[in-house]
N, C-alpha and C positions, 0 to 999 in steps of 0.2 A: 839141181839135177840137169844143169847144163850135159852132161855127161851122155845122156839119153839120146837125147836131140843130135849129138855130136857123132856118137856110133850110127843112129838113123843114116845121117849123111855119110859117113863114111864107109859103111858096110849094108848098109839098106836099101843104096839108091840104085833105081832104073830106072833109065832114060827116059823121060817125060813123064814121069811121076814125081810128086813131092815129098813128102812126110807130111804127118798131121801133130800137132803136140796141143793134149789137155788137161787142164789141173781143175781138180773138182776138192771141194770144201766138205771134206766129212770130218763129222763129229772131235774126235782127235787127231787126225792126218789129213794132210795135203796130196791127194795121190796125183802122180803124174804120168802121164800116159803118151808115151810116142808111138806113132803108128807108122810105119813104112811098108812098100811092096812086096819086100819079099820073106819067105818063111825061112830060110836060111841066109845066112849063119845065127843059129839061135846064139842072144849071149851066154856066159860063163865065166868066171871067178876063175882066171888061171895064174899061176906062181907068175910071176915077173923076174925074168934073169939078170944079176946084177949088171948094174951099167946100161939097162935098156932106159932110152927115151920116151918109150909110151907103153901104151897096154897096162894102165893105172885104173881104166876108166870106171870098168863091173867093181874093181874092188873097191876102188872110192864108193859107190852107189852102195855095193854091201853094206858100208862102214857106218854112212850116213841115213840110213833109211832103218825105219822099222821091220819092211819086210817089200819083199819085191818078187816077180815074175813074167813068166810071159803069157799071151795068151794067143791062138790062132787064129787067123781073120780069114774071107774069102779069098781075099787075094790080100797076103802078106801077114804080118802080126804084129801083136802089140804090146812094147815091153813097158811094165808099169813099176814104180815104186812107194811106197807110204811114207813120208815125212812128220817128223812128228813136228806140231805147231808151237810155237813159242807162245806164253802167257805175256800178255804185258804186264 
């Protein structure tokens, strides 16, 4: 869910703030939690034009997650997704 972390910094950052990223161990998912400053641009799942170089990233995360969203923080918000855990 490199993907998370990646929008964080690319669309989430202001100046002398960081992001926060955490993954917590429940039951059958892995959830992952990026947290940046600002509440906009929430993500979204949008078509990709042929021949673009990026803007993959929400639909990767669609593809490979159980379920995902966001949620609103005091200052900023927090986009999350559920992984499903591999059995050894």
């Amino acid at each position: 869910m490199a993907e998370l972390a990646s929008n964080a910094v690319r669309h989430g950052r202001v100046p002398g703030r960081d992001f926060e990223l955490r993954v917590t161990e429940l039951e059958h998912v892995l959830r992952v939690e990026v947290s940046d400053a600002r509440k906009e641009p929430q993500p979204v799942v949008r078509p990709v034009p042929d021949g673009e170089g990026g803007g993959y990233g929400m639909r990767l995360v669609e593809a490979l997650a159980s379920a995902w969203g966001v949620a609103d923080r005091v200052i900023g918000k927090t986009v999350w997704a559920d992984v499903a855990k591999h059995k050894p």
